[in-house]
Every structure is written in C-alpha cells, then in structure tokens.
VMD Tcl script that builds the backbone (N, CA, C; Angstrom):
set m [mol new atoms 249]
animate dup $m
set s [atomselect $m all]
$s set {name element resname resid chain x y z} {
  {N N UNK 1 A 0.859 -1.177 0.000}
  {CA C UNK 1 A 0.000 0.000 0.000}
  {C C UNK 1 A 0.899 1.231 0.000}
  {N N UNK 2 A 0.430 2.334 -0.637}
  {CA C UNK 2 A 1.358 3.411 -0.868}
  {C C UNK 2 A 0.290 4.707 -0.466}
  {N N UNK 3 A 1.089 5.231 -0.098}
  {CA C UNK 3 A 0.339 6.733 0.913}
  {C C UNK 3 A 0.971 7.953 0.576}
  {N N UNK 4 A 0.002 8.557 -0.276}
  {CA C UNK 4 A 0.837 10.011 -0.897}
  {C C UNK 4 A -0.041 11.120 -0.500}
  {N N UNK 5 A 0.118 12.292 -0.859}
  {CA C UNK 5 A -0.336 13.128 -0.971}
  {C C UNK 5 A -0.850 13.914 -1.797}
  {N N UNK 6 A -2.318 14.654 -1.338}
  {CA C UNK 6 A -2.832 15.117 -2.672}
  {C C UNK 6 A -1.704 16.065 -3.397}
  {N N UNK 7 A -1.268 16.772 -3.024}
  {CA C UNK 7 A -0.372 17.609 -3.904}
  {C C UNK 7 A 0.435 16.450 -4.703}
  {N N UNK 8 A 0.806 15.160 -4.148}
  {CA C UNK 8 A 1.870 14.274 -4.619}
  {C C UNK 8 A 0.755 13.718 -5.880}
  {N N UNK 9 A -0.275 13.350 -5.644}
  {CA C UNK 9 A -1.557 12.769 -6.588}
  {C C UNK 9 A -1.719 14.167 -7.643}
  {N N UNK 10 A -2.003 15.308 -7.302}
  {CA C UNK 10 A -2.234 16.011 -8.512}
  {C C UNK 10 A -0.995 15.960 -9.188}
  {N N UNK 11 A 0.289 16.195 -9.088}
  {CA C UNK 11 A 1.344 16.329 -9.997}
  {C C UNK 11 A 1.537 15.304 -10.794}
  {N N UNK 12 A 1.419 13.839 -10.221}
  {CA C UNK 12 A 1.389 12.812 -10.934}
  {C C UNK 12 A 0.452 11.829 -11.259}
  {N N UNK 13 A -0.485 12.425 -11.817}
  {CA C UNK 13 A -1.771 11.592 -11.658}
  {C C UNK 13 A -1.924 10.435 -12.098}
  {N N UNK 14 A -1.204 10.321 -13.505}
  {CA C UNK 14 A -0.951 9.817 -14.524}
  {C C UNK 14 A -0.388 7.989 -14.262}
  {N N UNK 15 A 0.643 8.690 -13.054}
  {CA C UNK 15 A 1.230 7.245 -13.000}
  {C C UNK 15 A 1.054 6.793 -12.062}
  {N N UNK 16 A -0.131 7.197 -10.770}
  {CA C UNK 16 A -0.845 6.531 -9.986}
  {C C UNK 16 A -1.812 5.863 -10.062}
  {N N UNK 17 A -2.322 6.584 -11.591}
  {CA C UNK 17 A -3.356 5.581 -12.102}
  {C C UNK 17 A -3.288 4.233 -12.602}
  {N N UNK 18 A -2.019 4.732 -13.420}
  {CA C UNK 18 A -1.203 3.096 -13.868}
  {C C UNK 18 A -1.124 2.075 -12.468}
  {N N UNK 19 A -0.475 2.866 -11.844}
  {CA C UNK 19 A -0.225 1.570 -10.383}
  {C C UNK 19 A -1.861 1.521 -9.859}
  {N N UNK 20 A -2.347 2.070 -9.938}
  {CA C UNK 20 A -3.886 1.198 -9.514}
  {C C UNK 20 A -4.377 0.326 -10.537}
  {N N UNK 21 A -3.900 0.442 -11.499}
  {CA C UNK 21 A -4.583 -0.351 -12.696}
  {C C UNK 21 A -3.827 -2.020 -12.560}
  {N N UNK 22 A -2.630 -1.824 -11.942}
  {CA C UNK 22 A -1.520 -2.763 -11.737}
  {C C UNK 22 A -2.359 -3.749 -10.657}
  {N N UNK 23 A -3.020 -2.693 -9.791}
  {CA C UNK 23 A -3.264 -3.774 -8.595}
  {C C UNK 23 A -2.521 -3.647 -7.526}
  {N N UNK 24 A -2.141 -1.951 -7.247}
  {CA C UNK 24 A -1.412 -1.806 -6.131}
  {C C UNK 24 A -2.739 -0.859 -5.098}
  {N N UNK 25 A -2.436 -0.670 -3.909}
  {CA C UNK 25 A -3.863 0.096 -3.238}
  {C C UNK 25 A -2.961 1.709 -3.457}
  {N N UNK 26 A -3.913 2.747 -3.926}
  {CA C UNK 26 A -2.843 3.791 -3.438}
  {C C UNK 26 A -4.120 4.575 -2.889}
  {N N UNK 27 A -3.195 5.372 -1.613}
  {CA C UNK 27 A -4.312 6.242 -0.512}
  {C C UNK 27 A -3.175 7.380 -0.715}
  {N N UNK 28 A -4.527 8.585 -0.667}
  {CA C UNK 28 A -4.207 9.874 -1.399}
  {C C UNK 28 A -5.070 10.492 0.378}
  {N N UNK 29 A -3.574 11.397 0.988}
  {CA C UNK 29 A -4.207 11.796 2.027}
  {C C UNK 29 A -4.395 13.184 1.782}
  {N N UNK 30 A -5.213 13.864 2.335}
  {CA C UNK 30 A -5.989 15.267 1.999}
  {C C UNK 30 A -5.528 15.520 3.873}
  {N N UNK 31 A -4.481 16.295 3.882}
  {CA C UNK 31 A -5.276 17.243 5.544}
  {C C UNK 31 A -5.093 16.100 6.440}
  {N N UNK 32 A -4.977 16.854 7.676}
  {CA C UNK 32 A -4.662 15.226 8.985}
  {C C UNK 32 A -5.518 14.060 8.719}
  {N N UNK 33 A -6.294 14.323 8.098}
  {CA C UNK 33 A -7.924 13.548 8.783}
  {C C UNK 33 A -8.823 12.919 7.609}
  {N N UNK 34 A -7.988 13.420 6.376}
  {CA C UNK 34 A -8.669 12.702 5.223}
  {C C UNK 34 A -8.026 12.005 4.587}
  {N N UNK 35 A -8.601 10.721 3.712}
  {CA C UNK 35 A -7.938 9.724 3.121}
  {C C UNK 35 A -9.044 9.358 2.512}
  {N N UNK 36 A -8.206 9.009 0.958}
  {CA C UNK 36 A -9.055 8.676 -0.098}
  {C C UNK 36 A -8.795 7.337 -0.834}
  {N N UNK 37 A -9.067 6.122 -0.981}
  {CA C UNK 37 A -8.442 5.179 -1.950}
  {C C UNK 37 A -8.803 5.283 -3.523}
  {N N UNK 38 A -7.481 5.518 -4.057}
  {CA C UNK 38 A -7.906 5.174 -5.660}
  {C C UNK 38 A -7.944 3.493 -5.902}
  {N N UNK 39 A -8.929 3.565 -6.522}
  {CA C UNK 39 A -9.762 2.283 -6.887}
  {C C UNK 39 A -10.029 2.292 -8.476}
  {N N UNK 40 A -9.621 1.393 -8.990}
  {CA C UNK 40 A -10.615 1.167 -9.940}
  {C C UNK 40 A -11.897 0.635 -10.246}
  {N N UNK 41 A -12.480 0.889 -11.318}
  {CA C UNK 41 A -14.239 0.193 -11.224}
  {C C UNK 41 A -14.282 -0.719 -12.279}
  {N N UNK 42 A -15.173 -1.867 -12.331}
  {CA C UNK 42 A -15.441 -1.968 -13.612}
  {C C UNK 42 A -16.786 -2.325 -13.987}
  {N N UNK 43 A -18.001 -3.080 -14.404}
  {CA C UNK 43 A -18.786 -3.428 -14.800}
  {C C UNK 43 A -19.716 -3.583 -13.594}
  {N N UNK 44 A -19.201 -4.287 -12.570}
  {CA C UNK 44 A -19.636 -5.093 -11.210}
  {C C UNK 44 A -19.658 -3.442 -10.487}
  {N N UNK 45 A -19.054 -2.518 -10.291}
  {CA C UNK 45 A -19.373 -1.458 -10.013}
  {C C UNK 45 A -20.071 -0.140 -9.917}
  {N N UNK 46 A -21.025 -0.276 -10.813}
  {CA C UNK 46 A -21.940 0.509 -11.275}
  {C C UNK 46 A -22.900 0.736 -10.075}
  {N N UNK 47 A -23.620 1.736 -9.830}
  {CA C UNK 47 A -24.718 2.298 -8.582}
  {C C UNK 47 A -25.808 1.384 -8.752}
  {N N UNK 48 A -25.665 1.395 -9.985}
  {CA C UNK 48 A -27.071 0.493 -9.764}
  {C C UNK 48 A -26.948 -0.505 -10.930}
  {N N UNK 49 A -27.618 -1.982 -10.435}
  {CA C UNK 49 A -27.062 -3.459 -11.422}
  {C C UNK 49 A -28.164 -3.247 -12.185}
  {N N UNK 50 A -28.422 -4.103 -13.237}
  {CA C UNK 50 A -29.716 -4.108 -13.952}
  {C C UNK 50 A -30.812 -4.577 -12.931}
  {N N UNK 51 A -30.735 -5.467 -12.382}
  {CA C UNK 51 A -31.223 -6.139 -11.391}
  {C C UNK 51 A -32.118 -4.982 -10.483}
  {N N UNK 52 A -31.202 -4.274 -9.922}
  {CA C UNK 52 A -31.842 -3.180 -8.925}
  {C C UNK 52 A -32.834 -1.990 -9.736}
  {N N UNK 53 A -31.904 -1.697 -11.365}
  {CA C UNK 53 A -32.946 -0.988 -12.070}
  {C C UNK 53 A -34.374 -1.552 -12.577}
  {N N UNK 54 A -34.862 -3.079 -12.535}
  {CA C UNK 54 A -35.491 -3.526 -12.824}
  {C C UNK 54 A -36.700 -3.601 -11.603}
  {N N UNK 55 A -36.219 -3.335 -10.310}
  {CA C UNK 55 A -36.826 -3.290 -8.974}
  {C C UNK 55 A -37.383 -1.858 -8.706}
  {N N UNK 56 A -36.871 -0.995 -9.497}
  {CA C UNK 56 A -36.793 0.266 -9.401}
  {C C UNK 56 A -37.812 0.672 -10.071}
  {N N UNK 57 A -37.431 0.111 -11.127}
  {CA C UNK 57 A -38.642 0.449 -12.567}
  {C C UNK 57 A -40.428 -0.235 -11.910}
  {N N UNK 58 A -40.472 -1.463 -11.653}
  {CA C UNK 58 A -41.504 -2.311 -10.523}
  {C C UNK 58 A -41.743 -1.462 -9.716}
  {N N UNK 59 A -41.265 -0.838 -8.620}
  {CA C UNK 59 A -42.111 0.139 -7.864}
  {C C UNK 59 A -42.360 1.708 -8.498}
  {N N UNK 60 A -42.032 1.914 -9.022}
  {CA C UNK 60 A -42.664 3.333 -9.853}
  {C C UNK 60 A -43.573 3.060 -10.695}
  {N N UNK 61 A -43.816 1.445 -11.426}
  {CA C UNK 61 A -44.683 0.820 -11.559}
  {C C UNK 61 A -45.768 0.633 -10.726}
  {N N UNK 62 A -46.053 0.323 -9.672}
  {CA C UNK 62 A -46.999 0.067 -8.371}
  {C C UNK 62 A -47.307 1.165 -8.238}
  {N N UNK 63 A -46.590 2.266 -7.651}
  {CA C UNK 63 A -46.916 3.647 -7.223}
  {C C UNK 63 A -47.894 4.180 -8.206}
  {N N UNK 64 A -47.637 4.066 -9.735}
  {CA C UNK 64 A -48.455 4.537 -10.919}
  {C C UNK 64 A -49.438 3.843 -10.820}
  {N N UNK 65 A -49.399 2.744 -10.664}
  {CA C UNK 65 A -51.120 2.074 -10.161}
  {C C UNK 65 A -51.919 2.030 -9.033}
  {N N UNK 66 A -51.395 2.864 -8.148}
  {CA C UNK 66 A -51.909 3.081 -6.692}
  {C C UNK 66 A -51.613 1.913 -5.877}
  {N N UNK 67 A -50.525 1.210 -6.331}
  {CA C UNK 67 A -50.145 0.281 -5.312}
  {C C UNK 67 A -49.399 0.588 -3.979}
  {N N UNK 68 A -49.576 1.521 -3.276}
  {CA C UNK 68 A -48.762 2.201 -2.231}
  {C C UNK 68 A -49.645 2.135 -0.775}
  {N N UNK 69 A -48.504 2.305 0.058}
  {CA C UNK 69 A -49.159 2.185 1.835}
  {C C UNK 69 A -48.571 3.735 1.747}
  {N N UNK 70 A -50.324 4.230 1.685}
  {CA C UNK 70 A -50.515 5.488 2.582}
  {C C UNK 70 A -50.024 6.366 4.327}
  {N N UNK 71 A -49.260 7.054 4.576}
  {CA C UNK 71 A -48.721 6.881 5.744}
  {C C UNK 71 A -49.112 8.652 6.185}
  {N N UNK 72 A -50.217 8.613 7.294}
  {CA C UNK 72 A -50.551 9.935 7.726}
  {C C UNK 72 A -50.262 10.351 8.872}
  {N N UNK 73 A -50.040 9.402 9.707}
  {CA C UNK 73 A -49.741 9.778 10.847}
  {C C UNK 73 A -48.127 9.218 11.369}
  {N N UNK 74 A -47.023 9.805 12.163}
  {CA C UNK 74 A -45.947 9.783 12.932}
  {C C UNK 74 A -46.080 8.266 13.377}
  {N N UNK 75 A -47.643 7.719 14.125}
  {CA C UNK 75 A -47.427 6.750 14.546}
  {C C UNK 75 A -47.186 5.580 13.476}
  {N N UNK 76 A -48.065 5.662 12.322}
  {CA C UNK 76 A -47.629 5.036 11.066}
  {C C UNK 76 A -46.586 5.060 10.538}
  {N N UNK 77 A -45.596 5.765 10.462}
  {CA C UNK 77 A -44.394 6.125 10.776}
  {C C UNK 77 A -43.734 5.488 11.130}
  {N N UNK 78 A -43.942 5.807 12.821}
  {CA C UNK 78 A -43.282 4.467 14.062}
  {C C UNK 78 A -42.978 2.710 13.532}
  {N N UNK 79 A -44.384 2.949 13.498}
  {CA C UNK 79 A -45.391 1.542 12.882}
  {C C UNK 79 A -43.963 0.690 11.757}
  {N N UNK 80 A -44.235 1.739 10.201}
  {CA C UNK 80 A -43.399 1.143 9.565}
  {C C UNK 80 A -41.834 0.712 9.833}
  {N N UNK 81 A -41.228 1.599 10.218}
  {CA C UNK 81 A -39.802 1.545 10.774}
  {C C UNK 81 A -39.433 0.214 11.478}
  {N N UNK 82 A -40.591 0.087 12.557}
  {CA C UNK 82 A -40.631 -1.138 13.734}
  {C C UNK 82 A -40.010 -0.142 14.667}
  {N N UNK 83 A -40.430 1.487 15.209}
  {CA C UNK 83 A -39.945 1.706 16.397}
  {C C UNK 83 A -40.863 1.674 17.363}
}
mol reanalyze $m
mol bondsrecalc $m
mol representation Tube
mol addrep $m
C-alpha cells in the first residue's frame, strides 16, 4: 500500500493511475484527517445493477397504479420503521 499526498496525486496523476490499474492500493491523504483510496471500477461497479434498475422500474410501476401504503400519521411512521 502506498500513501501520498494530494499535492503528490495532482502532480502525478498519470502514473498513480497506472499503479492502480496494476493492482497496487494507493491512498491519497488530503489534511490530517482525510484519506481517499484510488480504486478502480469496472462493470460489477456501477450504482445500480440491472437487477436493482429492474426493482426500481416495478415500484414506480406500483406507485403509478396506486399500489402504495398510505402513511398519515408519525405513529404510522413508528409503525413502519418497527420503532
């Protein structure tokens, strides 16, 4: 694992990217208290899988058909949560 600094990351961006691409971890520290890992992403990384967009698309589906639990009161609220 390699630990640089943002000033050290902006000047050389180029070839920290390469070493993450390699498969090395590199942490880019910002300030006492911040730390960042460059990572790469690939396919498996995306916010959202098809899977979840397809779950997504299904309840905006329901909602458009009035398939929804109405919630008016705090205690309904409570209720749903389980507090």
């Amino acid at each position: 694992m390699l630990v640089i600094s943002s000033r050290e990351f902006r000047q050389n961006q180029r070839l920290y990217f390469e070493r993450a691409d390699k498969g090395e971890q590199i942490i880019v520290q910002r300030g006492a208290n911040k730390s960042y890992a460059l990572t790469p992403i690939n396919d498996d990384d995306v916010y959202f899988s098809a899977e979840m967009v397809k779950k997504i698309k299904l309840s905006a589906e329901q909602a458009k058909n009035g398939e929804v639990k109405r919630i008016t009161s705090s205690e309904e609220i409570n209720d749903l949560l389980g507090l």
